[in-house]
C-alpha positions in Angstrom: 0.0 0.0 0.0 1.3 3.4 -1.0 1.3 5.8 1.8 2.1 9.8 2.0 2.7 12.5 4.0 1.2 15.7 4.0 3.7 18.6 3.0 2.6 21.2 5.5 1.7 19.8 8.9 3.7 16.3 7.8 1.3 13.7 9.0 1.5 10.4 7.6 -1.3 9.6 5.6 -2.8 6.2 3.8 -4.2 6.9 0.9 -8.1 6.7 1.9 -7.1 9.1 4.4 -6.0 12.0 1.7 -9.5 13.4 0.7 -10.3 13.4 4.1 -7.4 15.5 4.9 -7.3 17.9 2.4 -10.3 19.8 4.0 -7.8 20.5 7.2 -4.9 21.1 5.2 -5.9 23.0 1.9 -3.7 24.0 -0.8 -1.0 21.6 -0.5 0.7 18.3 -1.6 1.4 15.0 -0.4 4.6 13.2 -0.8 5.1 9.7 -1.0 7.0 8.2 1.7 8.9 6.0 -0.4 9.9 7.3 -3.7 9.5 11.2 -2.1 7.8 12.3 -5.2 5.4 15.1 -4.3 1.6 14.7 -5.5 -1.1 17.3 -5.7 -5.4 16.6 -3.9 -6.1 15.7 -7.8 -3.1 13.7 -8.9 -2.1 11.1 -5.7 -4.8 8.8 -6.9 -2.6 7.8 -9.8 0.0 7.0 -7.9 -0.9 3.3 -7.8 2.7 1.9 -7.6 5.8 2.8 -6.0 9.6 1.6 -5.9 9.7 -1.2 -3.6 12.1 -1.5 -0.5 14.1 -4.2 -2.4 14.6 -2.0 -5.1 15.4 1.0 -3.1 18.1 -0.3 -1.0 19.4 -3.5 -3.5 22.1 -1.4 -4.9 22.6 -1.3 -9.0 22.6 -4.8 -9.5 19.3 -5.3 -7.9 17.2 -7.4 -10.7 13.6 -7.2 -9.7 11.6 -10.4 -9.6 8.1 -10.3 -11.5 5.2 -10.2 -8.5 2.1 -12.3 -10.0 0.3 -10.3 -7.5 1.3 -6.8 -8.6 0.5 -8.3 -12.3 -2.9 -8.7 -11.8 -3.5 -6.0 -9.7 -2.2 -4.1 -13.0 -4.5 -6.0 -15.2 -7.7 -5.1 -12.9 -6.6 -1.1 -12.8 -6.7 -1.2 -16.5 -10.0 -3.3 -16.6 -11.4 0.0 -14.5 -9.8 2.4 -16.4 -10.9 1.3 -19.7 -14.3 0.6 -18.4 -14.3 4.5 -17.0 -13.4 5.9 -20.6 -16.5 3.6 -21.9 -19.0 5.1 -19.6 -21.4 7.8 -19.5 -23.7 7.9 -16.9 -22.2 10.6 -14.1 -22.7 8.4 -10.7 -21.5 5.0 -12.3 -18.3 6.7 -13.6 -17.9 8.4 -10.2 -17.9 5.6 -8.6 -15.6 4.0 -10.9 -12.9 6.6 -10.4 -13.1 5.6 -6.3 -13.0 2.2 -7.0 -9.2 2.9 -9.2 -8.0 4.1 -5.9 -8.0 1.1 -4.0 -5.7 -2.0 -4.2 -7.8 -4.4 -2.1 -11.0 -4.2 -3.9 -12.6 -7.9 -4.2 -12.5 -9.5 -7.9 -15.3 -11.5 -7.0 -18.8 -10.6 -8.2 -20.8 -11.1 -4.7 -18.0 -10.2 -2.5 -17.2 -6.8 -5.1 -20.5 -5.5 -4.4 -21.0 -6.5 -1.2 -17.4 -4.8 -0.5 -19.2 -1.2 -2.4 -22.4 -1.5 -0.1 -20.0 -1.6 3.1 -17.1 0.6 2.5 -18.4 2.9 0.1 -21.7 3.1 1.5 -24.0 2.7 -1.4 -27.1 1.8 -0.6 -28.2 1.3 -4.3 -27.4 -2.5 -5.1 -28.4 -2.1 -8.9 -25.4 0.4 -9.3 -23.0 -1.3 -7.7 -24.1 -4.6 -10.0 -23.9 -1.9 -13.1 -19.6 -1.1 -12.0 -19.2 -4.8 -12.0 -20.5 -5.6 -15.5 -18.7 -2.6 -17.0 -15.6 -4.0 -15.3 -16.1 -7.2 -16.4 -17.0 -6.5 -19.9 -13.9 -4.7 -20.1 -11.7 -8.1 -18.5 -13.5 -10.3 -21.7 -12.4 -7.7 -24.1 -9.3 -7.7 -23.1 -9.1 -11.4 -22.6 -10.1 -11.7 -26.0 -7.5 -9.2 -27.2 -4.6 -11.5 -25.9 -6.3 -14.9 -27.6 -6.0 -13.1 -30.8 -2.5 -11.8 -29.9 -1.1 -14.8 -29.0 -2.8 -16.9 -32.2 -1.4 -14.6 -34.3 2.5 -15.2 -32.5 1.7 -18.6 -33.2 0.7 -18.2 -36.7 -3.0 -20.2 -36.4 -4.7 -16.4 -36.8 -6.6 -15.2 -39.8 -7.3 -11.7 -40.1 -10.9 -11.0 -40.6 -12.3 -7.9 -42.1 -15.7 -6.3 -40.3 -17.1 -8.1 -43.3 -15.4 -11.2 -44.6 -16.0 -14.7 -44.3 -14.0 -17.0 -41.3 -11.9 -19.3 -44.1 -11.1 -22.5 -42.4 -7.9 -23.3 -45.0 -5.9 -20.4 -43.3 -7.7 -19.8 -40.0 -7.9 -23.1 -37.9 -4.6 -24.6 -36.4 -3.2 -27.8 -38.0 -5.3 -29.8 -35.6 -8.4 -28.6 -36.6 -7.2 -28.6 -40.3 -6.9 -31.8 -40.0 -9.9 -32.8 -38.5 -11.7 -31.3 -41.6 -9.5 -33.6 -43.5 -10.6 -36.5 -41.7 -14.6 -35.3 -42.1 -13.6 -34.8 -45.9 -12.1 -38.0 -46.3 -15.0 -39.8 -43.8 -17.7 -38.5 -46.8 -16.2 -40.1 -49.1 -15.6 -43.2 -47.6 -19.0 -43.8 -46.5 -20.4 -42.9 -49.7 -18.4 -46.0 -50.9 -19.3 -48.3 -48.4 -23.1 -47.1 -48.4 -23.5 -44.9 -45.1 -26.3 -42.6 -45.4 -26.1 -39.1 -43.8 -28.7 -37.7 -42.1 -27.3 -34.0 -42.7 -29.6 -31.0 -44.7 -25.6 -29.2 -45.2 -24.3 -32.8 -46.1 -20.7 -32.0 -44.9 -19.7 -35.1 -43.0 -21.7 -35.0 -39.5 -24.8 -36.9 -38.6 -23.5 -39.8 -40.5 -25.5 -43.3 -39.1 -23.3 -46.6 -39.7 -24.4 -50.0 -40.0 -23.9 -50.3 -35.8 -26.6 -47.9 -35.6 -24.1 -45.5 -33.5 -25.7 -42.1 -33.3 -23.2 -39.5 -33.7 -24.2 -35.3 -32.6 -25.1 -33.2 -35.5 -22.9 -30.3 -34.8 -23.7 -28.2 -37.5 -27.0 -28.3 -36.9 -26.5 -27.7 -33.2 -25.0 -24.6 -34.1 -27.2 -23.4 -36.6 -30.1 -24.1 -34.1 -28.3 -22.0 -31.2 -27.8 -19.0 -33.7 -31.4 -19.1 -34.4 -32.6 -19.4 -30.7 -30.3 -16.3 -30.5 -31.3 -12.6 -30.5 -30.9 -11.2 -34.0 -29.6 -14.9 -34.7 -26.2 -13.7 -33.7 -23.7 -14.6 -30.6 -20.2 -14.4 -29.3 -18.1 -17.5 -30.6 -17.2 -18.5 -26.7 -20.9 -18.2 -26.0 -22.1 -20.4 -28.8 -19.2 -22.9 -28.2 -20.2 -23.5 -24.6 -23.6 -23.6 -25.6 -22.8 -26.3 -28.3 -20.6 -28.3 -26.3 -23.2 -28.4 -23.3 -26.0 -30.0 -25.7 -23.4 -32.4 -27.2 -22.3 -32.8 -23.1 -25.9 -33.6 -22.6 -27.0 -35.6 -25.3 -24.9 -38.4 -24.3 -24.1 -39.5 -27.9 -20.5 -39.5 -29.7 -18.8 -37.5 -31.8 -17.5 -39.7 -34.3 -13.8 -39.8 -32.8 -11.5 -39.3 -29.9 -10.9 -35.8 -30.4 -11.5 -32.8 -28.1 -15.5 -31.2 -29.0 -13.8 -27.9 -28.9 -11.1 -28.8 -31.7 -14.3 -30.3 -33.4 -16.6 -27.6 -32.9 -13.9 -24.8 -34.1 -13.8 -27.4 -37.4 -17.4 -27.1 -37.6 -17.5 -23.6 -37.3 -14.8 -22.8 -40.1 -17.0 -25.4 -42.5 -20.1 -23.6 -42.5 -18.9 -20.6 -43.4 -20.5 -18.1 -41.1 -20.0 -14.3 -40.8 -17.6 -13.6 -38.2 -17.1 -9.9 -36.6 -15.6 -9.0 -33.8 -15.6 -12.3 -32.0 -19.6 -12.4 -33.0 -21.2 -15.3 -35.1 -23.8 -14.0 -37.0 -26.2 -16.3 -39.4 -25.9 -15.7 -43.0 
């Protein structure tokens, strides 16, 4: 925790104790107690971090270890801040700006707003739910940000245009290449030895054998879920869990050992869906 000290009557201060403080002392600054840097009533909120003891006495050889805690204590100020830039409504973004200040704010939805209602004192539960879905829209973006990042440092990433098609040749991984490979190759094979499908897209699933094995249309699981959808349009992890939860539930197989996820990502790609922005929209 960063703390200061006032500048004109020099008592220490935490940093909830500022605000409070400034209507005894006016018109002056607060310096932190361990870097020294001076801070004005309007700018001490910012100062989130500060050098650490280590650092300050470990000489100029002092390497400083990464602190998992500090790094996600960075990735939950920028989930606030982002979500303060995105909002508009006066109390909510108020309220936002306190809750950048503090460092030991819950991450937890229940305990978060139960944490706003006791130390903040706000009475009005439905605003305090409001602060947490802004903040946690903001944690998916992001979340989502560094999926695509890191596909595209592995090179399994297609770029998609606001309006251009998902294509499966260039943006599955190899896994899921070949998995369409295998479907591909399935179709053709049961065509030879006789195996009906069962399929309105005909594209490999929903094939019946002569065991009588019933295998989970995922195509038309998907299809299905879009429609059930508002606007017939959903976010792809939305519709995957959705998918996989009525293949889950359905108790039959999917034709191989493979994991549903690599198979519904095959799925997906075959179809040929519009894709924007992480949302699955029916053609």
């Amino acid at each position: 925790m960063v703390f200061f000290s006032c500048d004109r009557c020099s008592e220490a201060l935490k940093k909830n104790q500022v605000d409070k403080h400034g209507y005894r002392c006016r018109d002056t600054t607060y310096s932190c107690l361990d870097c020294g840097q001076a801070f004005s009533i309007g700018t001490y909120k910012n100062h989130i971090k500060c050098v650490t003891e280590d650092k300050k006495y470990g000489g100029k050889n002092y390497v400083e270890k990464e602190n998992k805690g500090e790094a996600k204590q960075n990735r939950w100020i920028e989930q606030v801040e982002r979500a303060i830039k995105n909002v508009t409504d006066k109390g909510l973004k108020d309220l936002l700006q306190q809750i950048r200040g503090f460092n030991n704010v819950p991450r937890k939805e229940l305990k978060f707003i139960n944490f706003l209602q006791n130390s903040f004192k706000i009475h009005n539960r439905d605003l305090c739910v409001k602060a947490w879905n802004c903040i946690s829209e903001q944690a998916e973006k992001i979340q989502a940000t560094e999926e695509v990042e890191s596909k595209k440092n592995d090179g399994s990433y297609n770029r998609l245009g606001n309006d251009k098609r998902l294509n499966c040749k260039q943006g599955a991984s190899e896994s899921d290449g070949e998995k369409v490979k295998e479907i591909k190759t399935g179709e053709n094979e049961s065509k030879k030895n006789g195996i009906y499908e069962d399929d309105n897209n005909g594209a490999g699933q929903g094939i019946f054998t002569t065991d009588d094995v019933k295998r989970f249309k995922w195509k038309r699981a998907i299809k299905r879920t879009l429609k059930e959808a508002e606007n017939g349009q959903m976010k792809v992890k939305r519709l995957r869990t959705k998918v996989i939860q009525s293949y889950l539930a359905s108790g039959q197989s999917n034709g191989s050992d493979e994991n549903p996820e690599t198979i519904f990502n095959a799925k997906l790609c075959s179809l040929g869906l519009r894709i924007d922005n992480k949302i699955v929209r029916l053609n």
